[in-house]
Structure formats: structure tokens, C-alpha cells
N, CA, C and O of each residue as an XYZ file, in Angstrom:
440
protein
N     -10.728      4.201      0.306
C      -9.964      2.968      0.366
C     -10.449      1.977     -0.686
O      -9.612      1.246     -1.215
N     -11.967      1.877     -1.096
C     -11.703      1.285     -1.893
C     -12.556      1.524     -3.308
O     -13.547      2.249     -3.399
N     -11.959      0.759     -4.385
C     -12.131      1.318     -5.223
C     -13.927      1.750     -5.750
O     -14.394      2.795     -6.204
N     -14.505      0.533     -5.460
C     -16.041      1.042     -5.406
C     -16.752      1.690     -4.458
O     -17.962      1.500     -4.334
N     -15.984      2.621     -3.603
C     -16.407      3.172     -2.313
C     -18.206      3.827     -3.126
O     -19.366      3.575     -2.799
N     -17.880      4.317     -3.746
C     -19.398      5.193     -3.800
C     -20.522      4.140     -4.150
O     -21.616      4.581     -3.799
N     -20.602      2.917     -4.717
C     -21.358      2.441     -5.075
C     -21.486      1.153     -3.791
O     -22.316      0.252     -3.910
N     -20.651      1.228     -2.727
C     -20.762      0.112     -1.418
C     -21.686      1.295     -0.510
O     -22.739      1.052      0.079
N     -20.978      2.634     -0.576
C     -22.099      3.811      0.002
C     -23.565      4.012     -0.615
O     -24.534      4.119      0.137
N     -23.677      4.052     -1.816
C     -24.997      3.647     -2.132
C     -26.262      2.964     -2.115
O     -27.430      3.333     -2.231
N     -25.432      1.369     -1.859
C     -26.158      0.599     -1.385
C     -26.151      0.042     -0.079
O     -26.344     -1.169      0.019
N     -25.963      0.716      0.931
C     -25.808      0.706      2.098
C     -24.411     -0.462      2.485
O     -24.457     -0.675      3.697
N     -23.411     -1.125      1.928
C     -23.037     -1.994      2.137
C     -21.239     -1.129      2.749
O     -20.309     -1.932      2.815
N     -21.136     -0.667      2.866
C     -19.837     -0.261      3.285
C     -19.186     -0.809      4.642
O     -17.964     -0.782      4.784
N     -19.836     -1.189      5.399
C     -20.035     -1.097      6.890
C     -19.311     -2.449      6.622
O     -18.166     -2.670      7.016
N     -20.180     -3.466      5.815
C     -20.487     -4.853      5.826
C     -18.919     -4.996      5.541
O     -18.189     -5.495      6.398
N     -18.288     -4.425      3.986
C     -17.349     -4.339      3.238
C     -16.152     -4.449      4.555
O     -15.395     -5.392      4.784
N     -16.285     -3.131      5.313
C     -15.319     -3.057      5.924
C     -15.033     -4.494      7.275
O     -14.029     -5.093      7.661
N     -16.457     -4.553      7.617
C     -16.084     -6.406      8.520
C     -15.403     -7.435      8.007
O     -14.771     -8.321      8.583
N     -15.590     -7.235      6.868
C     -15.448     -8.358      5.911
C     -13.476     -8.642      5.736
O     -12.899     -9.726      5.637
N     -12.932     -7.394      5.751
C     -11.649     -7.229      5.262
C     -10.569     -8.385      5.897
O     -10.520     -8.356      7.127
N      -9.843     -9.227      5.352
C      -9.011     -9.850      6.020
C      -7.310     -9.669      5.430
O      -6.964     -9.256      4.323
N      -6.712     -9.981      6.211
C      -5.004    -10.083      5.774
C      -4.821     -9.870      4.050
O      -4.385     -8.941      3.369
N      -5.237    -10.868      3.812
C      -5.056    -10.969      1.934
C      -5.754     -9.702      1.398
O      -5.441     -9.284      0.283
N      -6.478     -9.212      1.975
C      -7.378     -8.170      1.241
C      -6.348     -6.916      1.186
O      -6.270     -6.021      0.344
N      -5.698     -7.110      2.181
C      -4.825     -5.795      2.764
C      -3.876     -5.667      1.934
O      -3.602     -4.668      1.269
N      -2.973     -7.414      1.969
C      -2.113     -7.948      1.129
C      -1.960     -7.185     -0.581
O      -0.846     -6.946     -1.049
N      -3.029     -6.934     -1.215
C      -3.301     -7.170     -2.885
C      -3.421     -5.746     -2.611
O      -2.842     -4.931     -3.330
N      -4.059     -5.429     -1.722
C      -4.641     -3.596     -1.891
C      -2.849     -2.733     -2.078
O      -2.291     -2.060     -2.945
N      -2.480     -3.292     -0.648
C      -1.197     -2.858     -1.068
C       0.385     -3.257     -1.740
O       1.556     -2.920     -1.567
N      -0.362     -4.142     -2.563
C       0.853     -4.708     -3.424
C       0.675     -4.216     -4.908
O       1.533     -4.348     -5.781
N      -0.833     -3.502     -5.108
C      -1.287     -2.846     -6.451
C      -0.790     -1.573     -6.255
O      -0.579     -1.006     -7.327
N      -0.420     -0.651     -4.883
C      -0.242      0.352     -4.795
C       1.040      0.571     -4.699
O       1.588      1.427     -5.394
N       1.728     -0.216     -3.775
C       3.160     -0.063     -3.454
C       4.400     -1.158     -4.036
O       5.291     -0.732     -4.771
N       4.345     -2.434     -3.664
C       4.815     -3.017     -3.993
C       5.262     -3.702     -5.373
O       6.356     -4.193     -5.648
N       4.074     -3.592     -6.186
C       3.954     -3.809     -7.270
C       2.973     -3.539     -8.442
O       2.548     -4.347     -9.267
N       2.728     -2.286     -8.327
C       1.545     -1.372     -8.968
C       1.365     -1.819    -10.648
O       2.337     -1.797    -11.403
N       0.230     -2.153    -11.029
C      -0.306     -2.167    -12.046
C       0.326     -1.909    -13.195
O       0.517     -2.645    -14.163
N       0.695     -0.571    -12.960
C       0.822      0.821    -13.944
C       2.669      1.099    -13.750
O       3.104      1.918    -12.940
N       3.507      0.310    -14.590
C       4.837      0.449    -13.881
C       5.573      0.578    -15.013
O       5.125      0.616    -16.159
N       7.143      0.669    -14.552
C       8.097      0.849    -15.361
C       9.101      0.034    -15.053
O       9.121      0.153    -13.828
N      10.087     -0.835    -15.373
C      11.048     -1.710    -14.870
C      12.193     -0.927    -15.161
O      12.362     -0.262    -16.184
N      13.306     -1.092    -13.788
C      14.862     -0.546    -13.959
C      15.352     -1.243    -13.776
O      14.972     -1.822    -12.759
N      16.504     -1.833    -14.433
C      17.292     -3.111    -14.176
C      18.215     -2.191    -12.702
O      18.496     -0.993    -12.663
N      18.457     -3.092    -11.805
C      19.234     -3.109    -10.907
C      20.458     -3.816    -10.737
O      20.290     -5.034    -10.674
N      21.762     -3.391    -10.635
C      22.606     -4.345    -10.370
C      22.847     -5.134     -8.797
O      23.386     -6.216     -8.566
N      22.344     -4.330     -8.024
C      22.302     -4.873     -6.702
C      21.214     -6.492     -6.569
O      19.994     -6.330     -6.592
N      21.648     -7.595     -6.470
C      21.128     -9.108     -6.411
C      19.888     -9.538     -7.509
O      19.064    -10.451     -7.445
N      20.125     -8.429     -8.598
C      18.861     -8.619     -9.614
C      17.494     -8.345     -9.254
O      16.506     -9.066     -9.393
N      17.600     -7.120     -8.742
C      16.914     -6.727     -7.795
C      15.897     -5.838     -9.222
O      16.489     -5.149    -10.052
N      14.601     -6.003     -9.254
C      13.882     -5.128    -10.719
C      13.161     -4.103     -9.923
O      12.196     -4.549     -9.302
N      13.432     -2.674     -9.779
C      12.815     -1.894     -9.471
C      11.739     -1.130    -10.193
O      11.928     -0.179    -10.952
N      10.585     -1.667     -9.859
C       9.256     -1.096    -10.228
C       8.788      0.249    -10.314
O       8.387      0.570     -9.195
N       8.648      1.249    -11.192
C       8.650      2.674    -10.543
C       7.008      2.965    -11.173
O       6.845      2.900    -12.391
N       6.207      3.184    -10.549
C       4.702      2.872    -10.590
C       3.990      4.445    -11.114
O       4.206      5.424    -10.401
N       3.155      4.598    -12.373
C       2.821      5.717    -12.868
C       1.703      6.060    -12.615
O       0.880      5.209    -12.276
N       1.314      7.591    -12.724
C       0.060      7.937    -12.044
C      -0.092      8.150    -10.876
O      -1.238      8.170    -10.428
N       0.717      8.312    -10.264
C       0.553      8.075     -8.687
C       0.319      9.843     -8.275
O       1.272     10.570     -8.556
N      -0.938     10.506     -7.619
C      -0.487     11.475     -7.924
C      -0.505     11.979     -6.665
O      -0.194     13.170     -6.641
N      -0.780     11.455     -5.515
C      -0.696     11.323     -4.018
C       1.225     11.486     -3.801
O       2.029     10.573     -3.989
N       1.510     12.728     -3.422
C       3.101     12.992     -3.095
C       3.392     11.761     -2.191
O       4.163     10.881     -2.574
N       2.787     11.710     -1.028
C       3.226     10.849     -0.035
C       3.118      9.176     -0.687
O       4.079      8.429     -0.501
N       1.962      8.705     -1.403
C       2.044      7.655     -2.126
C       3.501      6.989     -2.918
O       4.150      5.959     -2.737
N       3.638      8.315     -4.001
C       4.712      8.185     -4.543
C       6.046      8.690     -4.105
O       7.025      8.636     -4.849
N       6.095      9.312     -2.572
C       7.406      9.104     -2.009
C       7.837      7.807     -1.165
O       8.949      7.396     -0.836
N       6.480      7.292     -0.928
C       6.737      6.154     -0.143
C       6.613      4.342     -1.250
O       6.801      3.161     -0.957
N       6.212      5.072     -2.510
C       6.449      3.621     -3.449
C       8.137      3.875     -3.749
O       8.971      2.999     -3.982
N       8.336      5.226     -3.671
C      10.014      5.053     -3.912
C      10.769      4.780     -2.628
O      11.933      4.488     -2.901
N      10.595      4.773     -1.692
C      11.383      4.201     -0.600
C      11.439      2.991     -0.636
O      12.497      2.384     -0.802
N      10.372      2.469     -0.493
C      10.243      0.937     -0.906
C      10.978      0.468     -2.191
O      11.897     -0.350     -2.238
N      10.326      1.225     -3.362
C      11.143      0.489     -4.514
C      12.655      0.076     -4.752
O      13.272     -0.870     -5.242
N      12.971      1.530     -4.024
C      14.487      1.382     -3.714
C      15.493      0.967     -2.982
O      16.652      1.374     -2.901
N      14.652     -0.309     -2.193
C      15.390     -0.478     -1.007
C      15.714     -1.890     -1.714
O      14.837     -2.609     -2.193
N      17.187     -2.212     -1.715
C      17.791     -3.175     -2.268
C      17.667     -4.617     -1.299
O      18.059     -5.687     -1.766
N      17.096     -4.530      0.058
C      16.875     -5.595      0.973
C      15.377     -6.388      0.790
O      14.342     -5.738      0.935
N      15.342     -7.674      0.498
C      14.624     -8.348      0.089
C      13.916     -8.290      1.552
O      12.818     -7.743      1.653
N      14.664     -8.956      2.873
C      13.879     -8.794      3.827
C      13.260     -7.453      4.690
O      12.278     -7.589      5.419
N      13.942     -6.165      4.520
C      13.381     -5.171      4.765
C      12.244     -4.744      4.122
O      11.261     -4.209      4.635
N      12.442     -5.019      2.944
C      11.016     -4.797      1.972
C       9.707     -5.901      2.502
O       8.489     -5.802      2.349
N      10.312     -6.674      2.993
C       8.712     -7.458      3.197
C       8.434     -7.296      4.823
O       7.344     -7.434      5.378
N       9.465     -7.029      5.327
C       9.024     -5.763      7.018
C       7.859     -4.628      7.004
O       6.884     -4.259      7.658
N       8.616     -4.307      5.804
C       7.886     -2.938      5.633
C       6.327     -3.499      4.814
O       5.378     -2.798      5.164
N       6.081     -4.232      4.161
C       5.144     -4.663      3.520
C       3.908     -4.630      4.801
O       3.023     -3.823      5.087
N       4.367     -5.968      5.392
C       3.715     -6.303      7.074
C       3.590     -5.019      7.938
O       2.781     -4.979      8.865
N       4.384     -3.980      7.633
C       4.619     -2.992      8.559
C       2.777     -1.977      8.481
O       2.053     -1.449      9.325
N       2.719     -2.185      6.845
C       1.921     -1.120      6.346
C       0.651     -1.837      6.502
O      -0.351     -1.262      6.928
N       0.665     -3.335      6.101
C      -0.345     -4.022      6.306
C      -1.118     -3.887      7.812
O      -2.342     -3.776      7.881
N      -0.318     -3.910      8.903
C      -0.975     -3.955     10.189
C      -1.133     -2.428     10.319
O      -1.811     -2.229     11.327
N      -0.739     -1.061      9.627
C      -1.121      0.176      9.974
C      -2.221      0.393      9.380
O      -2.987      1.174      9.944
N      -2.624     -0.180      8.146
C      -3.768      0.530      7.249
C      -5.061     -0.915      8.365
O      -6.203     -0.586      8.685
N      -4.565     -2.107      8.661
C      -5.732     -2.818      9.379
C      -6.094     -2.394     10.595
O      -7.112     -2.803     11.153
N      -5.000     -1.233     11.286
C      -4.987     -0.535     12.652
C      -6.462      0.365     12.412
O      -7.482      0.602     13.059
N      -6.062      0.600     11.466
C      -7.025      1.987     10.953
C      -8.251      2.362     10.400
O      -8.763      3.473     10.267
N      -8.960      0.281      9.845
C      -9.629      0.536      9.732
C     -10.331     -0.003     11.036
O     -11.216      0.790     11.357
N     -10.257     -0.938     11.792
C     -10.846     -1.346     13.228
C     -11.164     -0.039     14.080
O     -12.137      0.110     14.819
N     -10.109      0.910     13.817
C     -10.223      2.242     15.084
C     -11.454      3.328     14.099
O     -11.999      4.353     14.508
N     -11.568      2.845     13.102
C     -12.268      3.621     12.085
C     -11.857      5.103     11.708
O     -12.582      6.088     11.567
N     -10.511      4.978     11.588
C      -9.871      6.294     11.071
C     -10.140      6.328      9.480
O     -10.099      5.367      8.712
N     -10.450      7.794      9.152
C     -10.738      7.453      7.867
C      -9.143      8.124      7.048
O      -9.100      8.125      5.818
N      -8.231      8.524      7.663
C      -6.786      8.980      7.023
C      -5.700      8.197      7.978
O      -5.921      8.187      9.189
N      -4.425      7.481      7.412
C      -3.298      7.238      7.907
C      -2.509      7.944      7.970
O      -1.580      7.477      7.311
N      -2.074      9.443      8.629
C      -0.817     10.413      9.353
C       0.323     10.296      8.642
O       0.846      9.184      8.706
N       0.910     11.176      7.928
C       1.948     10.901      7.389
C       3.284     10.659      7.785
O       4.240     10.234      7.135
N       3.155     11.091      9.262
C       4.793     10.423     10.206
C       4.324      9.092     10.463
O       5.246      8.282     10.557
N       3.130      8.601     10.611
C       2.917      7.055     10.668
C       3.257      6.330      9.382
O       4.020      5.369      9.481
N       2.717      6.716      7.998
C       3.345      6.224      6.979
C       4.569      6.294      6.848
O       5.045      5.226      6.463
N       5.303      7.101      7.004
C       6.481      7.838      6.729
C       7.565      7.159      7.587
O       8.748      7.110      7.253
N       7.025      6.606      8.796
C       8.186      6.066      9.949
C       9.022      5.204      9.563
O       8.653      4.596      8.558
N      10.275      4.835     10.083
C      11.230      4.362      9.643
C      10.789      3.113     10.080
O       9.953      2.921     10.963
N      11.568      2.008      9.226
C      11.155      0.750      9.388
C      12.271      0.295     10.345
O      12.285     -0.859     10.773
């Protein structure tokens, strides 16, 4: 989960890392991955000027089937359902200390 995992494992701090996590943290983690990834490509949309982001590198199938569900969903408010949706599954997950999110849980319909 995160990007300096081996070097928070190194120095014993992972534990700490993970108390530490709040809303916004969740927020950015998954707005670099899904919502609005780093590493992108712009498609003009005619549906409400809607710019669909199509995010490169992604080499996680389920990652990049689920940045295209999202990308493609022309509803401004469904997209930020689903934003909140993912936010409270990946914060479910780390409190229960799962170290994988299920892919019918990612995958579920919004």
C-alpha cells in the first residue's frame, strides 16, 4: 500500500504509518491511482465536457479495469460515490488488517 513500504518495514515504523492514516491520506492515494493518475492520457468527451483520463502503466488487470469503469462513467455524482465508496473499503481494510481487497468487493456495483 504504500509506496515506501520496505523502508517503513525496515525501520520498524509501519505499524505507526498505518495509525497514522486519515481520510485525506486515502483521498490522494486513490486519486493518484484511480481518479486521476499521474501517468495519463486525455480523451476529449462529448458527454458535459467530461475529460477522460486513461492512466498508463497500470499493470494490475483489476486496477486498470476498475480505472476504466470509473473513467468512463459520464456521472459527475456517481463518480464521487464511487470515490467515497473505495475510500471507506481500502480504510475497512486497513483497521481489520487485511493485507488484500477481494476483487467482487472492488469490483461491486456502485
Amino acid at each position: 500500500m504504500f509506496p515506501e513500504q520496505s523502508i517503513l518495514n525496515k525501520h520498524k515504523k509501519r505499524k505507526d504509518a498505518l495509525q497514522k492514516i486519515n481520510d485525506r491520506d486515502m483521498e490522494v492515494v486513490i486519486d493518484g491511482l484511480i481518479c486521476h493518475p499521474h501517468a495519463h492520457q486525455h480523451i476529449e468527451s462529448p458527454i458535459e465536457k467530461h475529460e477522460i483520463r486513461i492512466g498508463g502503466g497500470i499493470s494490475n488487470p483489476f486496477l486498470f479495469l476498475f480505472h476504466l469503469r470509473y473513467q468512463l462513467c459520464p456521472i459527475k455524482e456517481k463518480r464521487e460515490h464511487e470515490k467515497g465508496r473505495l475510500m471507506n473499503l481500502f480504510k475497512q481494510s486497513i483497521v481489520e488488517k487485511k493485507r488484500t481487497v477481494q476483487p467482487d468487493s472492488l469490483m461491486a456495483l456502485p
